[in-house]
C-alpha positions in Angstrom: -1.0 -17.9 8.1 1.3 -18.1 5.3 5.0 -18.4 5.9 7.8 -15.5 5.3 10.7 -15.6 3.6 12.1 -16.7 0.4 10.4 -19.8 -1.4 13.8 -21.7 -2.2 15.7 -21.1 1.6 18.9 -22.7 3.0 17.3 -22.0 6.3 13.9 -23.0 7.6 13.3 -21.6 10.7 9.5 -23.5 12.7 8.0 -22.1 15.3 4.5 -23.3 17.2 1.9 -21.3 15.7 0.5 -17.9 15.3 1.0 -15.5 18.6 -2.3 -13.7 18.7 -0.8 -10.1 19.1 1.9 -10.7 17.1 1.9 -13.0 13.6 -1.7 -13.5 13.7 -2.0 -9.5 13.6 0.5 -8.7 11.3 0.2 -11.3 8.9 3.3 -12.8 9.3 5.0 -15.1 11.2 7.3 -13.5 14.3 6.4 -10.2 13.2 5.1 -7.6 15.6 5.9 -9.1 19.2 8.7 -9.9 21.5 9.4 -13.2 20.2 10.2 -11.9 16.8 12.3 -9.2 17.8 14.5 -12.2 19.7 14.0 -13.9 15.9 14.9 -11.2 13.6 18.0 -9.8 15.8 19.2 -13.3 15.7 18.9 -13.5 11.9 20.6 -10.7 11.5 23.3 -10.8 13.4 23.9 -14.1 11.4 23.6 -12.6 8.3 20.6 -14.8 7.7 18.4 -12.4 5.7 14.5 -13.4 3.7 17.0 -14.3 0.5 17.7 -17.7 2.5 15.5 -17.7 5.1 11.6 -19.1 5.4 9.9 -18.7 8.9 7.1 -20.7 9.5 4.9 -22.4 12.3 4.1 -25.8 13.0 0.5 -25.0 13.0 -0.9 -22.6 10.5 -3.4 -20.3 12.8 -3.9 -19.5 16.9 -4.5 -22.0 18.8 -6.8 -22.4 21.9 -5.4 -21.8 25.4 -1.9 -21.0 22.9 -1.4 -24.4 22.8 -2.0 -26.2 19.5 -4.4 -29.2 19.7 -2.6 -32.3 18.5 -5.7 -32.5 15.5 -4.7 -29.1 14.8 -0.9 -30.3 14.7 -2.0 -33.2 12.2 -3.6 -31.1 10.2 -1.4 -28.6 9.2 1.6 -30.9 8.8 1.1 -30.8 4.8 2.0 -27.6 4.7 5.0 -28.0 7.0 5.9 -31.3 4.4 5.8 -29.2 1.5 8.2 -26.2 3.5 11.0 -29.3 4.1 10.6 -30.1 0.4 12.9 -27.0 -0.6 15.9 -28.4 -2.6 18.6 -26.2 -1.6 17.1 -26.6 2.3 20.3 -27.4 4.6 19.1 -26.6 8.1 16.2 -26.1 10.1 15.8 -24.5 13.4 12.6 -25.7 15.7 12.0 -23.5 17.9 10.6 -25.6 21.4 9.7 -29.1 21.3 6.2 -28.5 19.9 8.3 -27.7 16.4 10.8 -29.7 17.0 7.9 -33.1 17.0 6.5 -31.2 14.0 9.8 -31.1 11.7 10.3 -35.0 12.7 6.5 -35.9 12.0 6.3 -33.9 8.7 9.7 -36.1 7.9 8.6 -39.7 9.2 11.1 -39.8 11.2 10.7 -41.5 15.1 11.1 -39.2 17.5 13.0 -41.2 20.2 15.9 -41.2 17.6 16.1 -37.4 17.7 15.4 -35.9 21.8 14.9 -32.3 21.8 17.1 -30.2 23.8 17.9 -26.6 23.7 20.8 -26.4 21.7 20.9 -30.1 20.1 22.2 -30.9 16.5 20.4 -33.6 14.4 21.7 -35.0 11.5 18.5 -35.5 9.9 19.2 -36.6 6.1 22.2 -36.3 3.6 22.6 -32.4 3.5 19.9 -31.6 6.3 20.4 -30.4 10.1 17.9 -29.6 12.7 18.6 -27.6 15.5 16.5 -27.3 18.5 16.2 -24.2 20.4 13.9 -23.3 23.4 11.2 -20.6 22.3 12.1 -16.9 22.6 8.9 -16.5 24.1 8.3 -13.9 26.9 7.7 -17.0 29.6 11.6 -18.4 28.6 13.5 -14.9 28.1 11.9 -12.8 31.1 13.0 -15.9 33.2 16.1 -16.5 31.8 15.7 -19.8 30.7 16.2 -18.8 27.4 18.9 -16.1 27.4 20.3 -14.1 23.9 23.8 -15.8 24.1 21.6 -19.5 23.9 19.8 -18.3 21.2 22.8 -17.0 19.8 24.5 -20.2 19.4 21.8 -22.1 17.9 21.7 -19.7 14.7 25.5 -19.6 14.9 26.1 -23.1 14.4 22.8 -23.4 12.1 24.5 -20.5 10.0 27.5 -22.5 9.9 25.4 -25.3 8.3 23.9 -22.9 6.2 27.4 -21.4 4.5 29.0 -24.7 4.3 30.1 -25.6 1.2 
């Protein structure tokens, strides 16, 4: 599935992969399922709109089980390389730890260096960020593990990063 957004963003947000009912049916990532909604309300209430935005997943079609393979992981990472290769690119947010290994892979970066955690800030290169959050999914907001003020202050500070100067 191809990714959303403008081609030259400030903000890249990664997710896992396609939800069957949702991206994989609409065509889009986060578009047309609970999970986007929780994406798209947080955009906006950031003014992060498609003119600096690019959503994309981690792994490029659904899964088995909903739970990318680690082959399938490896072979998609290309096209996550080439979505971190944006020049005016100043912050990504991985949404869960599946895209949060995928942004560091597609980077060479160890992960050891950079622990996920809902919430956590990485100082990834000069001029780029990456902030984790957990995935809006239905499993993490109908439990409230993942809750709209948490979500909230991810793409607040990762807004932040994006209208720095």
């Amino acid at each position: 599935m191809p990714s959303s957004g403008t081609g030259d963003p400030l903000l890249l947000v990664v997710g896992l992969a396609p939800a069957l009912k949702g991206g994989n049916r609409t065509g889009r990532p986060f578009q047309g399922d609970s999970s986007g909604l929780w994406l798209r309300a947080a955009l906006a209430r950031f003014a992060l709109g498609e003119d600096v935005v690019r959503v994309t997943n981690a792994v490029r079609c659904v899964p088995p089980a909903n739970r990318p393979l680690a082959a399938e992981i490896t072979s998609c990472r290309p096209f996550l390389v080439s979505e971190l290769m944006s020049p005016r690119l100043r912050a990504v947010v991985a949404l869960g730890r599946v895209a949060h290994d995928a942004v560091l892979a597609a980077l060479s970066l160890p992960g050891r260096d950079f622990a996920f955690g809902h919430g956590a800030e990485h100082r990834l290169s000069a001029g780029l960020t990456l902030f984790d959050s957990y995935h809006p999914s239905p499993q993490n907001t109908n439990t409230g593990r993942l809750t709209r003020d948490m979500f909230d202050g991810v793409f607040e500070r990762a807004a932040g990063r994006v209208w720095k100067s």
